[in-house]
PDB file of N, CA, C and O in Angstrom:
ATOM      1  N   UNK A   1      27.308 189.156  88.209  1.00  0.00           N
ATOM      2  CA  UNK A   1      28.055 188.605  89.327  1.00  0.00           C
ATOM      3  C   UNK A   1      28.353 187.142  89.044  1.00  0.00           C
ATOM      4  O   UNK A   1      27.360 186.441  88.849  1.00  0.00           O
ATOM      5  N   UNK A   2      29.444 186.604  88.993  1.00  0.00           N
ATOM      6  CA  UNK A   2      30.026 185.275  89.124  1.00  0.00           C
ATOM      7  C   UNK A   2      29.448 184.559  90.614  1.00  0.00           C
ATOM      8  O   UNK A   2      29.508 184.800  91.819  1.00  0.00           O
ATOM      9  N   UNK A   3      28.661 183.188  89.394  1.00  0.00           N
ATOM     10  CA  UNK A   3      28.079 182.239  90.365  1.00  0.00           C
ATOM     11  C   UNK A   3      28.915 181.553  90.263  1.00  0.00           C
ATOM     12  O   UNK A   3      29.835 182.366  90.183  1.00  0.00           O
ATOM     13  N   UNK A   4      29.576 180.150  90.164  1.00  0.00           N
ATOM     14  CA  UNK A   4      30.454 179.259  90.416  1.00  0.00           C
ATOM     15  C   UNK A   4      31.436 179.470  90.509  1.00  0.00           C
ATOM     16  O   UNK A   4      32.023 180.264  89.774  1.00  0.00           O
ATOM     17  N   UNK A   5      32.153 178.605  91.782  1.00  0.00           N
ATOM     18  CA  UNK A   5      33.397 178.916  92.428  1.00  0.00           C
ATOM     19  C   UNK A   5      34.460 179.270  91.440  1.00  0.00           C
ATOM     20  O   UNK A   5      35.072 180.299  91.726  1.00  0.00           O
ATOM     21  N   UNK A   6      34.862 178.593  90.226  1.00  0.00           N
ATOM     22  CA  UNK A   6      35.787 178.953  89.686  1.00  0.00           C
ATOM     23  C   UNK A   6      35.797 180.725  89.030  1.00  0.00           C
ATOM     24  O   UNK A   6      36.734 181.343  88.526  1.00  0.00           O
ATOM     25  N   UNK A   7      34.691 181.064  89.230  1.00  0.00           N
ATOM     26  CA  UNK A   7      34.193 182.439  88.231  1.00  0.00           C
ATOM     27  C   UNK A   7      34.424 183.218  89.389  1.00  0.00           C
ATOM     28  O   UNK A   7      34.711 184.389  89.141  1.00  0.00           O
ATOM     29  N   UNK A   8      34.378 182.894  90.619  1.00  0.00           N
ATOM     30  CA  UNK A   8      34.828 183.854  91.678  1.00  0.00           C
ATOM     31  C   UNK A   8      35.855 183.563  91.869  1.00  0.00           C
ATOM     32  O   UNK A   8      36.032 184.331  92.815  1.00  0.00           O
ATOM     33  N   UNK A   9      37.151 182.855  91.730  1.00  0.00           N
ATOM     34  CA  UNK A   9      38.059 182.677  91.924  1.00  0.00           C
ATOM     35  C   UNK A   9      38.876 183.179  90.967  1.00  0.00           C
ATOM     36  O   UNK A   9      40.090 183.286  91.141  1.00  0.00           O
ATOM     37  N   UNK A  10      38.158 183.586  89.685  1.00  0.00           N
ATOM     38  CA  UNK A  10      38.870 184.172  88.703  1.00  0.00           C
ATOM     39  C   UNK A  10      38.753 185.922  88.958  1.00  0.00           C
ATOM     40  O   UNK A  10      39.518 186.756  88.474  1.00  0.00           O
ATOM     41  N   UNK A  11      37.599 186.184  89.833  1.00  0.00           N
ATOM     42  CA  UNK A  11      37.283 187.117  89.544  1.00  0.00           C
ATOM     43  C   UNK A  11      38.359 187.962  90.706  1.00  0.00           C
ATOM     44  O   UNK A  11      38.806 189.097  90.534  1.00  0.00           O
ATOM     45  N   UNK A  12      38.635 187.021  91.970  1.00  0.00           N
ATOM     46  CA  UNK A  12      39.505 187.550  93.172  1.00  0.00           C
ATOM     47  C   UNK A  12      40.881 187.505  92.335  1.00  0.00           C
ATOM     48  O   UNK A  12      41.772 188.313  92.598  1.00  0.00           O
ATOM     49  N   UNK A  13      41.037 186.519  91.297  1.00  0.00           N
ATOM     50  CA  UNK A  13      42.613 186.890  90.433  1.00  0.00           C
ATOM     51  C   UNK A  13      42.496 187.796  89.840  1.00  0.00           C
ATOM     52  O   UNK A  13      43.549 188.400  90.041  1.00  0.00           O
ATOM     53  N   UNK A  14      41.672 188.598  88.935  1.00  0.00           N
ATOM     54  CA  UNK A  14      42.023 189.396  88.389  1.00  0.00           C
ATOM     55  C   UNK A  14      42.072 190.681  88.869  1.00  0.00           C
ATOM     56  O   UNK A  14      42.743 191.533  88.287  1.00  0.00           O
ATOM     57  N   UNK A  15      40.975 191.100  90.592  1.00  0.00           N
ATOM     58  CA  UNK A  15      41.454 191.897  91.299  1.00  0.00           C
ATOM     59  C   UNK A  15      42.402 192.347  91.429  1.00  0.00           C
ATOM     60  O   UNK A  15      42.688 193.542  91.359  1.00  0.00           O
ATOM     61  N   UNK A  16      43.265 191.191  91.707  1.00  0.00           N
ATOM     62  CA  UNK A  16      44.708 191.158  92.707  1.00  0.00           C
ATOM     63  C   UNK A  16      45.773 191.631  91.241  1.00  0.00           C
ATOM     64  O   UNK A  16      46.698 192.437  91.336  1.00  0.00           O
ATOM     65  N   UNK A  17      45.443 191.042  90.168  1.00  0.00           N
ATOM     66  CA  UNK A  17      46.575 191.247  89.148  1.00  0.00           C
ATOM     67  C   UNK A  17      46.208 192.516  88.509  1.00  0.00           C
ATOM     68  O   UNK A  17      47.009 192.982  87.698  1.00  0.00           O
ATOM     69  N   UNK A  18      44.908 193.267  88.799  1.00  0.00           N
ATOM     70  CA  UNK A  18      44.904 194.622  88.559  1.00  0.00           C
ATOM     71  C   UNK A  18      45.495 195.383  88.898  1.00  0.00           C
ATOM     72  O   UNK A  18      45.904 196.340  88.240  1.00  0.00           O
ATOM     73  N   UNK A  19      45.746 195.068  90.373  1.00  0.00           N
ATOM     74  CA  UNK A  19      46.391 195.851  91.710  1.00  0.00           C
ATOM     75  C   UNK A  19      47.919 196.120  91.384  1.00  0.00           C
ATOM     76  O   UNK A  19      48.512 197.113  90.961  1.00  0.00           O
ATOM     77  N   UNK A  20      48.340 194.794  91.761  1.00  0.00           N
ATOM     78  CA  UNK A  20      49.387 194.799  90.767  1.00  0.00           C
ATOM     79  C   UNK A  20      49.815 195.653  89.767  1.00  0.00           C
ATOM     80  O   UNK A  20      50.439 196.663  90.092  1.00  0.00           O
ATOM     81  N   UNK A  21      49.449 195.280  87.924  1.00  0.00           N
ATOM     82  CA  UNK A  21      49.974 195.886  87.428  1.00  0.00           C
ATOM     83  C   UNK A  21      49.737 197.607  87.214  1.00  0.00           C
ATOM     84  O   UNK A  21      50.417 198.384  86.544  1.00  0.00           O
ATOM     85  N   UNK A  22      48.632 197.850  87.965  1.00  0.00           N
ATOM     86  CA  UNK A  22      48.789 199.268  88.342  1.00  0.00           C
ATOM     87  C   UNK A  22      49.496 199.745  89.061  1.00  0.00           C
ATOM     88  O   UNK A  22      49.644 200.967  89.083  1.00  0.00           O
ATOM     89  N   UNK A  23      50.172 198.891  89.900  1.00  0.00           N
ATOM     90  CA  UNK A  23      51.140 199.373  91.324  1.00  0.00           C
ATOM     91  C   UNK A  23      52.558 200.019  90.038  1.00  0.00           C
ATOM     92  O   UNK A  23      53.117 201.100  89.855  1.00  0.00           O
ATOM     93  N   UNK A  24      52.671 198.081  89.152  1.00  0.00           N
ATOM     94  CA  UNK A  24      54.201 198.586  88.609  1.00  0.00           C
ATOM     95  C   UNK A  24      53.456 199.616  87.090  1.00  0.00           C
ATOM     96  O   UNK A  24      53.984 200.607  86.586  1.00  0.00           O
ATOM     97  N   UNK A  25      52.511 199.151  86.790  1.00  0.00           N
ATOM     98  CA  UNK A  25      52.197 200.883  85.489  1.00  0.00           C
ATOM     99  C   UNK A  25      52.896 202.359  86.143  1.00  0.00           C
ATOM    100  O   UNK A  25      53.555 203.205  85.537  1.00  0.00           O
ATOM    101  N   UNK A  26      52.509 202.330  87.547  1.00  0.00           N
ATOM    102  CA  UNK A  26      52.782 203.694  87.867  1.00  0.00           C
ATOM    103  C   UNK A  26      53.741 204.201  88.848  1.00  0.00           C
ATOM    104  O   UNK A  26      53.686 205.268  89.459  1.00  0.00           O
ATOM    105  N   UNK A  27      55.170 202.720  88.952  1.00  0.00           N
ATOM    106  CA  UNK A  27      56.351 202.608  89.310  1.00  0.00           C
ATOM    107  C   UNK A  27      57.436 203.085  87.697  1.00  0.00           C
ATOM    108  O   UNK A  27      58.507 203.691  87.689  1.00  0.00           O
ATOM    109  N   UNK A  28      56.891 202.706  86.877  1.00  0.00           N
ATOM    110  CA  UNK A  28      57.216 203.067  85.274  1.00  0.00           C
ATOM    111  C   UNK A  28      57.101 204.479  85.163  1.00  0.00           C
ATOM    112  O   UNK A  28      58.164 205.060  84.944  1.00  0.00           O
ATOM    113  N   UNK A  29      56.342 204.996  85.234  1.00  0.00           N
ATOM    114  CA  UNK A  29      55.598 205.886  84.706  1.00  0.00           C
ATOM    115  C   UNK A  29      56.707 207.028  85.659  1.00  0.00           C
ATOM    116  O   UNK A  29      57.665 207.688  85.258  1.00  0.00           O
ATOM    117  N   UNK A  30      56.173 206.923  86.875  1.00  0.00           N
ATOM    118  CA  UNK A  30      57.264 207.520  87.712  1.00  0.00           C
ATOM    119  C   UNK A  30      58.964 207.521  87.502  1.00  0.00           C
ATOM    120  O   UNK A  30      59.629 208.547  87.647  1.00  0.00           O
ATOM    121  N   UNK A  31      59.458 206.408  87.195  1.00  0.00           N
ATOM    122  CA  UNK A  31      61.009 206.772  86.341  1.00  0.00           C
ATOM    123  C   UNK A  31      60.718 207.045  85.115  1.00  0.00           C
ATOM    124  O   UNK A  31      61.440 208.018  84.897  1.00  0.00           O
ATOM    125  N   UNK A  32      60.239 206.872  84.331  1.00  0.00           N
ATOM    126  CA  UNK A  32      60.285 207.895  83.635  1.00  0.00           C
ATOM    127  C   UNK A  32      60.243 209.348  83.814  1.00  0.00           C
ATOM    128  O   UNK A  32      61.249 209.993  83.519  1.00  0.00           O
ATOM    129  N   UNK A  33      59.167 209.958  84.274  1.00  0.00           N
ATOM    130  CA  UNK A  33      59.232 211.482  84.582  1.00  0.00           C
ATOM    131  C   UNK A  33      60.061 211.789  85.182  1.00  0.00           C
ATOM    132  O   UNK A  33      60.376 212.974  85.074  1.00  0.00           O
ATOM    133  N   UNK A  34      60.839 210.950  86.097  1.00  0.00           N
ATOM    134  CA  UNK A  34      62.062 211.220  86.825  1.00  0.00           C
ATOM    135  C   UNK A  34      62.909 211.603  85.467  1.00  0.00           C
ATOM    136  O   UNK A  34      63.027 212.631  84.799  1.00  0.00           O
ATOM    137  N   UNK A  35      63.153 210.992  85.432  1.00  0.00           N
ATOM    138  CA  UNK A  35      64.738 210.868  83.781  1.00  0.00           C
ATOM    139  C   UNK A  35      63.846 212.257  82.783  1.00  0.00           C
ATOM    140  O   UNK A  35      64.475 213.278  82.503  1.00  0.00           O
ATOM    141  N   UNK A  36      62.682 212.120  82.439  1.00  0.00           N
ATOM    142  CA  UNK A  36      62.643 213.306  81.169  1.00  0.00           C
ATOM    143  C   UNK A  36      62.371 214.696  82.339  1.00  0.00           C
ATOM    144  O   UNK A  36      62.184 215.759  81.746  1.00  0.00           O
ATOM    145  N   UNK A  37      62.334 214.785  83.784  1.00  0.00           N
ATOM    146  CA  UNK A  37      62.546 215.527  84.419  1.00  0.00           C
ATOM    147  C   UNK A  37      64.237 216.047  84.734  1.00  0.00           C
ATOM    148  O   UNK A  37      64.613 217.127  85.189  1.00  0.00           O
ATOM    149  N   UNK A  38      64.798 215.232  84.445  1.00  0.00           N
ATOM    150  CA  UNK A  38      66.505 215.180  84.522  1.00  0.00           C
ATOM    151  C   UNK A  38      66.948 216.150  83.064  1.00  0.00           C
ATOM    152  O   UNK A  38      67.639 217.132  83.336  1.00  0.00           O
ATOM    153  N   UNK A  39      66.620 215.958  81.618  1.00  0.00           N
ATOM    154  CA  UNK A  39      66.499 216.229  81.147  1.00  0.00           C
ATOM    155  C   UNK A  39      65.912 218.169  80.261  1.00  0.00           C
ATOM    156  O   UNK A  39      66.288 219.029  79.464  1.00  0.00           O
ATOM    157  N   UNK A  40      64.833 217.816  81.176  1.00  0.00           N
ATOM    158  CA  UNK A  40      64.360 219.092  81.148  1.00  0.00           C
ATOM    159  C   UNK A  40      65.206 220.173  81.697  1.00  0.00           C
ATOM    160  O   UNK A  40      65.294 221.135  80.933  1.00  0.00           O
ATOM    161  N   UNK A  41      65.855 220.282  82.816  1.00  0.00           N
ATOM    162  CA  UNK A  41      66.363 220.721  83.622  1.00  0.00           C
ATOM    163  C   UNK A  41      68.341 220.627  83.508  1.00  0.00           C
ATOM    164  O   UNK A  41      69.264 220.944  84.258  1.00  0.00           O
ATOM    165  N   UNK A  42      68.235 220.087  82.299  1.00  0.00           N
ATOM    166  CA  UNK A  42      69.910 220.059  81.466  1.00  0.00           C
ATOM    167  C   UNK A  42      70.232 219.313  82.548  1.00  0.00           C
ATOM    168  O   UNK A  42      71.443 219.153  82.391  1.00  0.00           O
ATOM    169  N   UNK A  43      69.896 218.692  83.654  1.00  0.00           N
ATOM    170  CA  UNK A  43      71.228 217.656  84.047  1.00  0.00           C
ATOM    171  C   UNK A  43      70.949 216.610  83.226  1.00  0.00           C
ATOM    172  O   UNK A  43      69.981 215.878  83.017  1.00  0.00           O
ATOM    173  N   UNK A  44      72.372 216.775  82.702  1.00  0.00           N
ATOM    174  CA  UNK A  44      72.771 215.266  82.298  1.00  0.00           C
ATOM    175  C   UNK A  44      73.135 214.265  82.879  1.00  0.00           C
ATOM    176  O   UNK A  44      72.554 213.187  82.753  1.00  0.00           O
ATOM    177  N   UNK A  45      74.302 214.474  83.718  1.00  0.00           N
ATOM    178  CA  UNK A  45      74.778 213.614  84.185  1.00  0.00           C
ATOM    179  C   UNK A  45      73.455 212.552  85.284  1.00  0.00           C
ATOM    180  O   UNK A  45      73.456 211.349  85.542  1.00  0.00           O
ATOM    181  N   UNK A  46      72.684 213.423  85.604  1.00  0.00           N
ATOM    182  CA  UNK A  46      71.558 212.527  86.532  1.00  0.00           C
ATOM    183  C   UNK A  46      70.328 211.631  85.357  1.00  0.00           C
ATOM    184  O   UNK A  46      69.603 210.668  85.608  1.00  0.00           O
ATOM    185  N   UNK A  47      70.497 212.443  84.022  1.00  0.00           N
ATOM    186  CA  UNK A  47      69.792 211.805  83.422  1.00  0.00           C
ATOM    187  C   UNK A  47      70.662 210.250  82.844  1.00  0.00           C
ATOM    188  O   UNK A  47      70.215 209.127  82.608  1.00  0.00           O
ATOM    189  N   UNK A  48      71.644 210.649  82.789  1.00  0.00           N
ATOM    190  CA  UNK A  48      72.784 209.622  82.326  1.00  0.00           C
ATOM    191  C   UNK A  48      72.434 208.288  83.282  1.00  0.00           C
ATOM    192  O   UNK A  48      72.109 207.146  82.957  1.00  0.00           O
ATOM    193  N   UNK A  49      72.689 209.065  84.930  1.00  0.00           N
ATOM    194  CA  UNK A  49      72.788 207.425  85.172  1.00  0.00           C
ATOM    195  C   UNK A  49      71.183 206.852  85.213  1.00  0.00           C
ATOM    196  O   UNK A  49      70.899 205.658  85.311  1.00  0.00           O
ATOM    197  N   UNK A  50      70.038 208.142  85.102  1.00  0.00           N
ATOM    198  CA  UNK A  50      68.953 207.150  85.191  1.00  0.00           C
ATOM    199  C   UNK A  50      68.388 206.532  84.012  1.00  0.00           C
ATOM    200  O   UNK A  50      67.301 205.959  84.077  1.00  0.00           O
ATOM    201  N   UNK A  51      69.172 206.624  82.742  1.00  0.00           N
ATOM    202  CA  UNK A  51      68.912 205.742  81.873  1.00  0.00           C
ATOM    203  C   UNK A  51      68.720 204.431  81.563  1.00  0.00           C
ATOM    204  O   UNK A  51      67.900 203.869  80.838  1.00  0.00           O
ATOM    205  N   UNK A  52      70.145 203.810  82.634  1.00  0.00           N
ATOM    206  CA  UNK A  52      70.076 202.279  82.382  1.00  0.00           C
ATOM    207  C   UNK A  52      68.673 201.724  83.505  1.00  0.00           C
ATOM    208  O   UNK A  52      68.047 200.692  83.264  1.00  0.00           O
ATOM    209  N   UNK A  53      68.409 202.510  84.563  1.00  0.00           N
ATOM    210  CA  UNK A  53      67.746 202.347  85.623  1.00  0.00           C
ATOM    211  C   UNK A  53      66.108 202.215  84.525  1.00  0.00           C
ATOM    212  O   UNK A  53      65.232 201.364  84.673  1.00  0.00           O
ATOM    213  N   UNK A  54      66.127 203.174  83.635  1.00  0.00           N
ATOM    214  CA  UNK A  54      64.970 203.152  83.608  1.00  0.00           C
ATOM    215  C   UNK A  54      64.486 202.082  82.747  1.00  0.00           C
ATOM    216  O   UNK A  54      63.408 201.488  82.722  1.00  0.00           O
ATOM    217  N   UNK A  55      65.847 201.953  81.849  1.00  0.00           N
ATOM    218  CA  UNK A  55      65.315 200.697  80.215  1.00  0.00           C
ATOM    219  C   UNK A  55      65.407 199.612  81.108  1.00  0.00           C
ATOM    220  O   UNK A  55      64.918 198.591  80.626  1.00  0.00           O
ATOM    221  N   UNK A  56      65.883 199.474  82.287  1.00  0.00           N
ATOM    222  CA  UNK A  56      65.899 198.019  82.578  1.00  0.00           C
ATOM    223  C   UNK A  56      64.355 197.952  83.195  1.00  0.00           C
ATOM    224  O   UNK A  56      63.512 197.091  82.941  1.00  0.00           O
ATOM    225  N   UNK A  57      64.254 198.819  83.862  1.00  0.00           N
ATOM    226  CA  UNK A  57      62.830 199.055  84.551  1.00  0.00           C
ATOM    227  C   UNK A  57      61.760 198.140  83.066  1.00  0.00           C
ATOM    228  O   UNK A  57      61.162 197.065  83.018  1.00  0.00           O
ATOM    229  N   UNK A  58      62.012 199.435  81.920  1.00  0.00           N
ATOM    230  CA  UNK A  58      61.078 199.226  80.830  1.00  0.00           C
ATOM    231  C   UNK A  58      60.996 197.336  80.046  1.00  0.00           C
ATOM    232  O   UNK A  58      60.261 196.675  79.313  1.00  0.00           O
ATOM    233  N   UNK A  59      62.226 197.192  80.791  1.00  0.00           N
ATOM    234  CA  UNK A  59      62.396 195.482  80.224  1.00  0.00           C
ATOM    235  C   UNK A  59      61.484 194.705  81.091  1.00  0.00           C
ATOM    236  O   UNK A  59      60.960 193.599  80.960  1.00  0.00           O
ATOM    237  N   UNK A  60      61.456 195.412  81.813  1.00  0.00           N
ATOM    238  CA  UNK A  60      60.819 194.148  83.514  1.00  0.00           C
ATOM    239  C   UNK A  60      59.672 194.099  83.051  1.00  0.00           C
ATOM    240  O   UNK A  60      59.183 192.969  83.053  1.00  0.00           O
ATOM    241  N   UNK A  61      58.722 195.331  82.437  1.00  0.00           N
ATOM    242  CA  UNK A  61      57.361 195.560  82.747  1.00  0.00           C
ATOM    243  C   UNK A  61      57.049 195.232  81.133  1.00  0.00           C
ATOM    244  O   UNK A  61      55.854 195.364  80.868  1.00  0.00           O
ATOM    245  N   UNK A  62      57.763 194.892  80.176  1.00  0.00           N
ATOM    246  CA  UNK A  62      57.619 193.957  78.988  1.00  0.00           C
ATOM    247  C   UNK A  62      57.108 192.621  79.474  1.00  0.00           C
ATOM    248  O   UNK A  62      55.979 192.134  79.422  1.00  0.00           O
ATOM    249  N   UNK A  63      58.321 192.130  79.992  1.00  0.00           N
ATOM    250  CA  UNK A  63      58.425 190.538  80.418  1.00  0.00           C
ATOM    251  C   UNK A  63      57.075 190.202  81.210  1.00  0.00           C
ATOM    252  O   UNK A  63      56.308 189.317  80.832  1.00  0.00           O
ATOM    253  N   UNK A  64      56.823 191.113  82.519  1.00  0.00           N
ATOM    254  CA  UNK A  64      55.682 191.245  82.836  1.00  0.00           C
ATOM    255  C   UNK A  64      54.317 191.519  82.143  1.00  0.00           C
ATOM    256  O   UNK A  64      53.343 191.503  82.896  1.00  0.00           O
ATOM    257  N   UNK A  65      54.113 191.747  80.942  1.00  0.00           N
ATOM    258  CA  UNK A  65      52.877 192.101  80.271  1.00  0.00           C
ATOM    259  C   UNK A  65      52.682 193.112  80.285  1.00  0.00           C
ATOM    260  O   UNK A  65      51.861 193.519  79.463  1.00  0.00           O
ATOM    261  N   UNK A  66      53.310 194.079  81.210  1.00  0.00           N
ATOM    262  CA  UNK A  66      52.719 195.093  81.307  1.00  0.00           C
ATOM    263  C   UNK A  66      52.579 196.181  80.293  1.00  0.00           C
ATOM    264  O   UNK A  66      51.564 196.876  80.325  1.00  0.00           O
ATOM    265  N   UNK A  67      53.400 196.370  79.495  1.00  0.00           N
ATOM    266  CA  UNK A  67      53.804 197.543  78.074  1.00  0.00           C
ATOM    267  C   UNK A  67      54.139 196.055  76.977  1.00  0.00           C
ATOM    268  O   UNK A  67      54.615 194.976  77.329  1.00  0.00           O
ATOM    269  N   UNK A  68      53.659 196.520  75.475  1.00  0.00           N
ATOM    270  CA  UNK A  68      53.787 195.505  74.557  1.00  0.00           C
ATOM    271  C   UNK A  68      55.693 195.997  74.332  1.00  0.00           C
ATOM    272  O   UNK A  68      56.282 197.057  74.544  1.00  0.00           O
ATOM    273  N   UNK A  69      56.131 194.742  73.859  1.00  0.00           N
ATOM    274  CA  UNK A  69      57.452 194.866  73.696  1.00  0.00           C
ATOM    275  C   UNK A  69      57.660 196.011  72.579  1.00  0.00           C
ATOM    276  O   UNK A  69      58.761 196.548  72.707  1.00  0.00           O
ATOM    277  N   UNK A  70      56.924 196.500  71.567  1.00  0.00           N
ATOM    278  CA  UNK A  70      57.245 197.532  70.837  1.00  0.00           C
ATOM    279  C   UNK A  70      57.123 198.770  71.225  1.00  0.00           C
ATOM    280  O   UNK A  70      57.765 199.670  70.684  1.00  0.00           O
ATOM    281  N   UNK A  71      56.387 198.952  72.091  1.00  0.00           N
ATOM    282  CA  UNK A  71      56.355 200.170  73.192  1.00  0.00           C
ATOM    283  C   UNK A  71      57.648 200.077  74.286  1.00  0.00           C
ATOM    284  O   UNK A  71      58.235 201.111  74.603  1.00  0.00           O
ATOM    285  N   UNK A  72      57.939 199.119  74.689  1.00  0.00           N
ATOM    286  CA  UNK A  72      58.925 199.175  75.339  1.00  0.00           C
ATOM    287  C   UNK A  72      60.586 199.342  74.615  1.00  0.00           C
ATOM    288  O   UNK A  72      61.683 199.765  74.982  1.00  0.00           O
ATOM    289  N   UNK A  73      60.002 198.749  73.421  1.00  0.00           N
ATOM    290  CA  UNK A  73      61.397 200.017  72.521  1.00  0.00           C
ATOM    291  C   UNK A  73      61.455 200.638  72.065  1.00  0.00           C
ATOM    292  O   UNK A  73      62.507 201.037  71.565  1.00  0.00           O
ATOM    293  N   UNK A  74      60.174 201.224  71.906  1.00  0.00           N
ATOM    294  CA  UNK A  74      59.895 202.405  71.660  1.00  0.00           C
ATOM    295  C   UNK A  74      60.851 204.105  72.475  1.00  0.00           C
ATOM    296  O   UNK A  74      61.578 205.058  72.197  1.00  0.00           O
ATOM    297  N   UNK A  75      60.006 203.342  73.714  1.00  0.00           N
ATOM    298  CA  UNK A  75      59.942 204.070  75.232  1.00  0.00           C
ATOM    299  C   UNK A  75      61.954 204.366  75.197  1.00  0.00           C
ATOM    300  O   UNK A  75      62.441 205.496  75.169  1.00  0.00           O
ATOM    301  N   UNK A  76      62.715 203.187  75.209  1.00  0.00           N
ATOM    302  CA  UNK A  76      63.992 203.376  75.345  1.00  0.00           C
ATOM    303  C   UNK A  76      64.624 203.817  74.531  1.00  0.00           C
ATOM    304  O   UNK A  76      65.603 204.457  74.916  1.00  0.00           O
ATOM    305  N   UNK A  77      64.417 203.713  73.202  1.00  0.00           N
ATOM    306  CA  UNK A  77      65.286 204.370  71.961  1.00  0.00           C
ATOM    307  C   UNK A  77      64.906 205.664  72.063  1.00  0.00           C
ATOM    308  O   UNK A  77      65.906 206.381  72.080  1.00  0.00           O
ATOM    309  N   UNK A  78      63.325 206.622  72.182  1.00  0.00           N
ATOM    310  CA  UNK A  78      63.436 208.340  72.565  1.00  0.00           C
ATOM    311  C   UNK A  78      64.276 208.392  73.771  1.00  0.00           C
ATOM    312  O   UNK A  78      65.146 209.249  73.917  1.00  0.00           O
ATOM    313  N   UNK A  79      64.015 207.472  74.639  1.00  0.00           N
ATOM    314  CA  UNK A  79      64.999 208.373  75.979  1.00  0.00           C
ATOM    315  C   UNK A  79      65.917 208.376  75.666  1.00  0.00           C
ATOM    316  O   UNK A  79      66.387 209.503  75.823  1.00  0.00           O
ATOM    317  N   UNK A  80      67.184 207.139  74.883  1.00  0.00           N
ATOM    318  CA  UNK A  80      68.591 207.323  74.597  1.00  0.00           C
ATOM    319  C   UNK A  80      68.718 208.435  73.542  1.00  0.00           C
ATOM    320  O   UNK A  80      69.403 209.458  73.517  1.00  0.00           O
ATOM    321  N   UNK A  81      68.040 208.026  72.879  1.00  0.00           N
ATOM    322  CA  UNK A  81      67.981 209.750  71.734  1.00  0.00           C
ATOM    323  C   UNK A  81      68.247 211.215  72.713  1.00  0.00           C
ATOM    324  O   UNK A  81      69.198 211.994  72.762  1.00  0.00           O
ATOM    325  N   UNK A  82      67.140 211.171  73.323  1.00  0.00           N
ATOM    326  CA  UNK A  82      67.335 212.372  74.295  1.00  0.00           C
ATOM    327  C   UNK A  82      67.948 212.805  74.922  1.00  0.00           C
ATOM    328  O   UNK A  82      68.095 213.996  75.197  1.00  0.00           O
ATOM    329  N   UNK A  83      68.696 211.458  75.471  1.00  0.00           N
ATOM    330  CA  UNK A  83      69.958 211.816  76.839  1.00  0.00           C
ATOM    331  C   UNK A  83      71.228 211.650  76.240  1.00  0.00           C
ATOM    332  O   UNK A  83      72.232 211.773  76.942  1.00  0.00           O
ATOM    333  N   UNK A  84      71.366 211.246  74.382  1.00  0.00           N
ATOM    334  CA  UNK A  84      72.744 211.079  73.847  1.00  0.00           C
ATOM    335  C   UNK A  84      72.626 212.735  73.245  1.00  0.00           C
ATOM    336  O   UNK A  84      73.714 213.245  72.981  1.00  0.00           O
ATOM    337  N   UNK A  85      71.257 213.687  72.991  1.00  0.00           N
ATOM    338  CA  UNK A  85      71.620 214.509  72.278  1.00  0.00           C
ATOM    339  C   UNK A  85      71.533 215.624  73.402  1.00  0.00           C
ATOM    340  O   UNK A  85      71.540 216.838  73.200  1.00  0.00           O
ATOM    341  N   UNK A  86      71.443 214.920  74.740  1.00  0.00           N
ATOM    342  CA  UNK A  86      71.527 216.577  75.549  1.00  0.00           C
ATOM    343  C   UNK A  86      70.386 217.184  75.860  1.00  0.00           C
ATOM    344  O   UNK A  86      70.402 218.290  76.400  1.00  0.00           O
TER     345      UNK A  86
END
């Protein structure tokens, strides 16, 4: 247990920024399955428009820390693969 104020004050930040990036981990996570659910199911056209929705999504949660930037182009080059080949 954190004795001095600053060690509890770190410890109520990293609560809160847990909270956080679990809120947006599994705001991600969710467009995605949306879009490779679009996919599965041959619509294209719904997978189409949730493409840009989702790489931009995947940009936010880079910038944010949340996914390392090579995962996050990772993540967008299979989905465009996927939704350019149908």
């Amino acid at each position: 247990m954190a004795h001095s104020a600053s060690a509890i004050k770190r410890v109520r930040q990293n609560v809160e920024r847990r909270i956080r990036n679990r809120s947006n981990r599994s705001r991600l996570r969710s467009q995605i399955k949306k879009l490779r659910q679009a996919l599965e199911t041959k619509n294209l056209a719904e997978a189409k428009k949730l493409l840009p929705e989702t790489a931009s999504l995947v940009d936010v949660m880079v910038k944010k820390g949340i996914l390392h930037e090579n995962a996050g182009n990772r993540y967008k080059s299979r989905l465009a693969r996927r939704v350019a080949s149908g």
